[in-house]
C-alpha positions as CSV (number, residue, x, y, z in Angstrom):
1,X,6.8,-13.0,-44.0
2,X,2.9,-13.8,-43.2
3,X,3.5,-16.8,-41.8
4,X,6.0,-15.7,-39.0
5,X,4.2,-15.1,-35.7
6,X,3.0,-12.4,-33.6
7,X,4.7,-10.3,-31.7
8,X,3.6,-12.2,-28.2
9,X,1.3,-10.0,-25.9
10,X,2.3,-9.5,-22.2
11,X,0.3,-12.9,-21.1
12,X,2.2,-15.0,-23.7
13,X,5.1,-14.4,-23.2
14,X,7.6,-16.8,-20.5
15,X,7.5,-16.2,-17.3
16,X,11.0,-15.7,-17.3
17,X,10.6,-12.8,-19.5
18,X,7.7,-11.3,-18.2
19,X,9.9,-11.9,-14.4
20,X,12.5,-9.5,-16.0
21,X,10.5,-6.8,-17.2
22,X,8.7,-6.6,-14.0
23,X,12.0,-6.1,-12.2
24,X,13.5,-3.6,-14.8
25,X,10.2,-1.3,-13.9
26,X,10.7,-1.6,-9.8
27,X,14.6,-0.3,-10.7
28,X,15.0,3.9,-10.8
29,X,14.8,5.7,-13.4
30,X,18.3,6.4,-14.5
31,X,17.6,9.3,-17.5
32,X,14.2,10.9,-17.9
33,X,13.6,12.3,-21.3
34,X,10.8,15.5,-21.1
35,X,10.0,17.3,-24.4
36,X,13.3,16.9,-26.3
37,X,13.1,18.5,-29.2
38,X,15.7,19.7,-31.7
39,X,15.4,22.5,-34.8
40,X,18.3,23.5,-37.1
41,X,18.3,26.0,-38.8
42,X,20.1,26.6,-42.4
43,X,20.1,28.9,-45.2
44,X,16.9,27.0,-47.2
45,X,14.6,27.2,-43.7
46,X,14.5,25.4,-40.4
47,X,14.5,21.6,-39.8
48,X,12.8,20.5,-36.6
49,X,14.9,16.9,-36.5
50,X,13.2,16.2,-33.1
51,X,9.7,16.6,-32.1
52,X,8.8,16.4,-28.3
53,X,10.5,12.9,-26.8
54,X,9.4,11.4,-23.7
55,X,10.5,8.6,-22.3
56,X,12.2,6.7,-18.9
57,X,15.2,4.9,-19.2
58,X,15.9,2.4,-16.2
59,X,19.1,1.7,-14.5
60,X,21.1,-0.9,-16.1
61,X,18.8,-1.0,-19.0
62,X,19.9,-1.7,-22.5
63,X,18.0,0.4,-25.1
64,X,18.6,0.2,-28.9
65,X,17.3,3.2,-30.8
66,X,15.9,3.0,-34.9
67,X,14.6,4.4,-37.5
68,X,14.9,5.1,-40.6
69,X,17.3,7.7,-42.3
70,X,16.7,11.4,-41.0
71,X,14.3,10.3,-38.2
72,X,17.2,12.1,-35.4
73,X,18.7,8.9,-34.0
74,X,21.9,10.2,-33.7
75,X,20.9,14.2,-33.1
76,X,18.9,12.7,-30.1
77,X,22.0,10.7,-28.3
78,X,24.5,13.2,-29.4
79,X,22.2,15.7,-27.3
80,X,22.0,13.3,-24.4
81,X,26.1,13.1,-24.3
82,X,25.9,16.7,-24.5
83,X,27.5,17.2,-27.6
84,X,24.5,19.0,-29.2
85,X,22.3,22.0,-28.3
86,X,18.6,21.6,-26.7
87,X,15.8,23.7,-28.9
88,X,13.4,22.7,-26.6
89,X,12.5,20.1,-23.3
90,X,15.1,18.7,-21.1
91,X,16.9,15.4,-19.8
92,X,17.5,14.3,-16.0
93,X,20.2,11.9,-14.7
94,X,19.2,10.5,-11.7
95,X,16.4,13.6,-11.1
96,X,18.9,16.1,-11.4
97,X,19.0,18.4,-14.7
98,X,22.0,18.3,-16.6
99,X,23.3,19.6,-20.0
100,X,26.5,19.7,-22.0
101,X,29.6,16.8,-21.7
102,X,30.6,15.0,-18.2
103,X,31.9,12.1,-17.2
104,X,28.5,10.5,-15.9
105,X,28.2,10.5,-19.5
106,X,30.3,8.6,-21.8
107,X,30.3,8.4,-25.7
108,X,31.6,5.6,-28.0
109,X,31.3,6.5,-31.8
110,X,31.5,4.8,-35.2
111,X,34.9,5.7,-36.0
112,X,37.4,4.8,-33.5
113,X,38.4,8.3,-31.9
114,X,41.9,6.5,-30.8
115,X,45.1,8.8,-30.6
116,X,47.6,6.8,-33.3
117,X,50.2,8.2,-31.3
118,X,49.5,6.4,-28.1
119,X,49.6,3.3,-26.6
120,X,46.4,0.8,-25.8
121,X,47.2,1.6,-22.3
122,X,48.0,5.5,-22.8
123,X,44.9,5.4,-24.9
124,X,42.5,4.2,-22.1
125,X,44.7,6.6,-19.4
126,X,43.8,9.8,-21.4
127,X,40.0,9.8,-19.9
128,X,41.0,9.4,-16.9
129,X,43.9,11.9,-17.2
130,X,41.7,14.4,-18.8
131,X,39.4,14.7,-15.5
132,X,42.1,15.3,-13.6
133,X,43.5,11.7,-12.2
134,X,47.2,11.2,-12.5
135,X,50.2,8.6,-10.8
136,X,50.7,4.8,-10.9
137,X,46.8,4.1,-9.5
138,X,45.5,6.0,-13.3
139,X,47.9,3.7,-15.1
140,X,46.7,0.1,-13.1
141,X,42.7,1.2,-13.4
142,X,43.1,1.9,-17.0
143,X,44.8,-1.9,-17.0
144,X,42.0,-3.3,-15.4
145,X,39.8,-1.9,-18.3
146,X,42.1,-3.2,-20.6
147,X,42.0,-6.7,-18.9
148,X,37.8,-6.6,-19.0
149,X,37.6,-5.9,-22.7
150,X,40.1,-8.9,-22.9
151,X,43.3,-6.7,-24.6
152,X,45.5,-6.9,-21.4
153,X,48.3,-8.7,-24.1
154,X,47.6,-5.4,-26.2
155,X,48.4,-2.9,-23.4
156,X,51.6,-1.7,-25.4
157,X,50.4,-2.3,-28.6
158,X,49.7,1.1,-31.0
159,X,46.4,1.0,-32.7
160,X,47.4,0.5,-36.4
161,X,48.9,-2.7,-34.8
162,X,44.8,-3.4,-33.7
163,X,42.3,-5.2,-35.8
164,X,39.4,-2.8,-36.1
165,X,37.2,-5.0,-33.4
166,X,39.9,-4.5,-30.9
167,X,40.3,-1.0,-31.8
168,X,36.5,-0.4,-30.9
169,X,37.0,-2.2,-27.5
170,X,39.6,0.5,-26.8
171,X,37.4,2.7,-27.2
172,X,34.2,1.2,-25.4
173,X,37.4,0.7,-22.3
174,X,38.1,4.4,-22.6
175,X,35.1,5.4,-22.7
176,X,34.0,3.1,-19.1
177,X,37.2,4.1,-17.4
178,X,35.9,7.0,-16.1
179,X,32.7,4.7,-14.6
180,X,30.2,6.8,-16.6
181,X,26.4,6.1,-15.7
182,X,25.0,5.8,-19.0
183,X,27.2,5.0,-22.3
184,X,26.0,6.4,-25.4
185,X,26.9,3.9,-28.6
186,X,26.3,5.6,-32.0
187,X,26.8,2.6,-34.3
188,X,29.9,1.5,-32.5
189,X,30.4,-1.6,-34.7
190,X,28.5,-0.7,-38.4
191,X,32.2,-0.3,-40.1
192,X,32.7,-3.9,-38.7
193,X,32.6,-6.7,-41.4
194,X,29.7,-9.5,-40.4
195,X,32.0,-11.8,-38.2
196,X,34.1,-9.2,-36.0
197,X,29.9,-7.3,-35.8
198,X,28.7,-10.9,-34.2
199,X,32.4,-11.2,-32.0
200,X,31.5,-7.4,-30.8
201,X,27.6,-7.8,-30.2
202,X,28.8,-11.0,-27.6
203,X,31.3,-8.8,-26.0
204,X,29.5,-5.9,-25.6
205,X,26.7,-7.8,-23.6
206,X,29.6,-9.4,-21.2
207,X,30.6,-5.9,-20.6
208,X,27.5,-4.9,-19.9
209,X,26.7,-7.5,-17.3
210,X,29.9,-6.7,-15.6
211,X,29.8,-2.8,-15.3
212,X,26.9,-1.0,-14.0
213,X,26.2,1.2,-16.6
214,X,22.8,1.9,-18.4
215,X,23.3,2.0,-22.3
216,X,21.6,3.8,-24.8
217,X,22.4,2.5,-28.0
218,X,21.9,3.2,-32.1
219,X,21.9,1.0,-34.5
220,X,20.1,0.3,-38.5
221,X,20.4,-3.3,-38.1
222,X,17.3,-4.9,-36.4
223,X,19.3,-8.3,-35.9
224,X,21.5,-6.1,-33.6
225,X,19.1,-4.0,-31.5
226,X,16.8,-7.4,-31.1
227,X,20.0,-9.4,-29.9
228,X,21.4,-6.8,-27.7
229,X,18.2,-5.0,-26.2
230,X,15.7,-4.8,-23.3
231,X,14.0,-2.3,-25.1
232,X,13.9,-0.7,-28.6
233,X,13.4,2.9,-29.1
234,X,11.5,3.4,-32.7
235,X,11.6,7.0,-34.0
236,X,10.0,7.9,-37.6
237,X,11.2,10.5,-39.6
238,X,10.2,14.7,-40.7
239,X,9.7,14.9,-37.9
240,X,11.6,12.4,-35.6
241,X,9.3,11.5,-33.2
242,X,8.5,8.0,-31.0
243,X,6.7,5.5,-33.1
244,X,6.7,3.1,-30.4
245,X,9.0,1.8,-27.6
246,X,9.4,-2.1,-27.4
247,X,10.0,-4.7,-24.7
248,X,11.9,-7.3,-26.5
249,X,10.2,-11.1,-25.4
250,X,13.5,-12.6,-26.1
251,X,14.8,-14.6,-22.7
252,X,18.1,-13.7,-21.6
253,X,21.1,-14.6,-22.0
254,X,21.0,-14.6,-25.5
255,X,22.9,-17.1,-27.6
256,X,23.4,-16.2,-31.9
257,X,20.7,-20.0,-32.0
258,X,17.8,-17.3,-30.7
259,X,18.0,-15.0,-34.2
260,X,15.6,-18.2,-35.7
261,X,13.3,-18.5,-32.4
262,X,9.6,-17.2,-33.1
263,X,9.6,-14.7,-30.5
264,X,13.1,-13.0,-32.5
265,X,11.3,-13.1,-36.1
266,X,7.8,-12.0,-34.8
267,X,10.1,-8.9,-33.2
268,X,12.1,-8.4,-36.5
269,X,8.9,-8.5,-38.8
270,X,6.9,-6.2,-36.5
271,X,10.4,-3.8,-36.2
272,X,10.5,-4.0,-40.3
273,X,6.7,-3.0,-40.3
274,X,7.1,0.0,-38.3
275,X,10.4,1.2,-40.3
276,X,9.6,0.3,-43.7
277,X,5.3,0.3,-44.5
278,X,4.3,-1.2,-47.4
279,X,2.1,0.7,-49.6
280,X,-0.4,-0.8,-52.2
281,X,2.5,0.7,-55.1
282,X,4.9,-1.9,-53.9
283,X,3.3,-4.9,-53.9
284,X,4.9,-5.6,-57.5
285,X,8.5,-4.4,-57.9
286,X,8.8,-1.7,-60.2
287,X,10.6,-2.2,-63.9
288,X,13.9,0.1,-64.7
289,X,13.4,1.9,-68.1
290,X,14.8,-0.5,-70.4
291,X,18.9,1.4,-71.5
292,X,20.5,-1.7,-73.2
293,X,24.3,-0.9,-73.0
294,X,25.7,-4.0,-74.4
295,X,25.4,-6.2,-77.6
296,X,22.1,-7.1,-78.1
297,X,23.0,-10.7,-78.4
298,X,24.6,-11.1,-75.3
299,X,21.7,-12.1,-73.1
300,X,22.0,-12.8,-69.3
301,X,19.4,-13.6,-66.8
């Protein structure tokens, strides 16, 4: 990939980009991140998953988080929902401390975490329920949540009846219904197959622009985080710690045409760089001992 571009410095980039940055700094800080850190201890020794994050998260800000396998991507946004234990540092929402689960937090997973036994509609009602909301005004707000992840014909519908794109959308509604400030997405569409993954990635950013939520979002596919991101957390692994944090120079809104502009592949090569170095070992691939298991005169290539 040598001949893709650079990753454009501050200067080169448009000035539409370079406008929107400057107004996602001027915005508050919606989650500070001081010296997360995260051990766990087994049996065999401890781990230490997590190694001193620090960052600022702005309000309304999209952030994708990678890395490669063991580097803590989910450990750190499971701990951020409250869902995990802090060994060490802390997290504010809007300057004020908080730890363990609440609903200025909200949490959409891989899997789809829907109750088979309930309706779309019923589905969605249970967060609001659960904090304590009853009566006809639970039942309409969870309809206009319904009606903003475009399901409204679905309301009734049980979720074996759902496709599993619409089933995640049930989810990501449930999850907003109670108005949470930042939404926590761990992989929310990587059991999707390629087509339903794009449908869901144009979704999510029309949600987005209609809610005012902040989202903090993982991911292993770099197409994804570039499409969908403001910024892009990288974390390496043993320890997970910040390799770097990325403005992504793609203008918004962003259209599926962008994943072949220069400023997408220069992003994607340097994100591939970061995540996967090559050594001097792999410039040439490396042969597989030679176990022939078939007739030695049937030859493929």
């Amino acid at each position: 990939m040598s001949d893709v571009i650079k990753l454009p410095s501050y200067k080169e980039q448009s000035d539409s980009v370079r406008s929107r940055f400057e107004a996602l700094h001027k915005r508050p800080v919606k989650l500070k991140i001081e010296g997360l850190s995260k051990t766990f201890h087994t049996s065999k020794g401890s781990v230490n998953v997590l190694n001193s994050i620090n960052l600022d998260i702005y309000r309304r800000e999209f952030v994708s988080v990678i890395g490669p396998s063991g580097c803590g991507k989910s450990t750190l946004i499971r701990m951020l929902a409250g869902l995990e234990t802090l060994s060490g540092g802390r997290f504010l929402l809007n300057d004020k401390e908080v730890s363990g689960p609440s609903a200025d937090r909200g949490m959409v997973f891989q899997g789809y975490t829907l109750f088979p036994w309930l309706t779309v509609k019923n589905n969605v009602m249970f967060g609001l329920e659960v904090n304590g909301r009853s009566g006809t005004a639970v039942e309409q707000e969870a309809l206009q949540w319904i009606d903003l992840v475009g399901l409204s014909r679905f309301a009734d519908a049980y979720p074996n009846q759902l496709s599993g794109g619409m089933k995640q959308r049930v989810a990501i509604a449930r999850a907003l219904a109670n108005q949470p400030e930042v939404l926590f997405m761990d992989e929310p569409f990587g059991a999707l197959d390629p087509h339903t993954r794009s449908q869901m990635q144009a979704y999510l950013l029309q949600i987005w622009k209609n809610v005012d939520v902040t989202i903090m979002f993982v991911t292993h596919d770099l197409d994804e985080a570039i499409y969908l991101s403001d910024r892009i957390l990288v974390l390496k692994a043993n320890p997970g710690e910040i390799q770097e944090f990325i403005e992504v120079p793609v203008p918004r809104p962003r259209t599926p045409e962008q994943f072949l502009s220069p400023e997408f592949l220069a992003v994607k090569q340097h994100l591939e760089e970061l995540i996967h170095p090559q050594t001097e070992d792999e410039d040439e691939p490396s042969e597989l001992p030679m176990v022939r298991m078939t007739n030695s005169d049937d030859v493929v290539e």
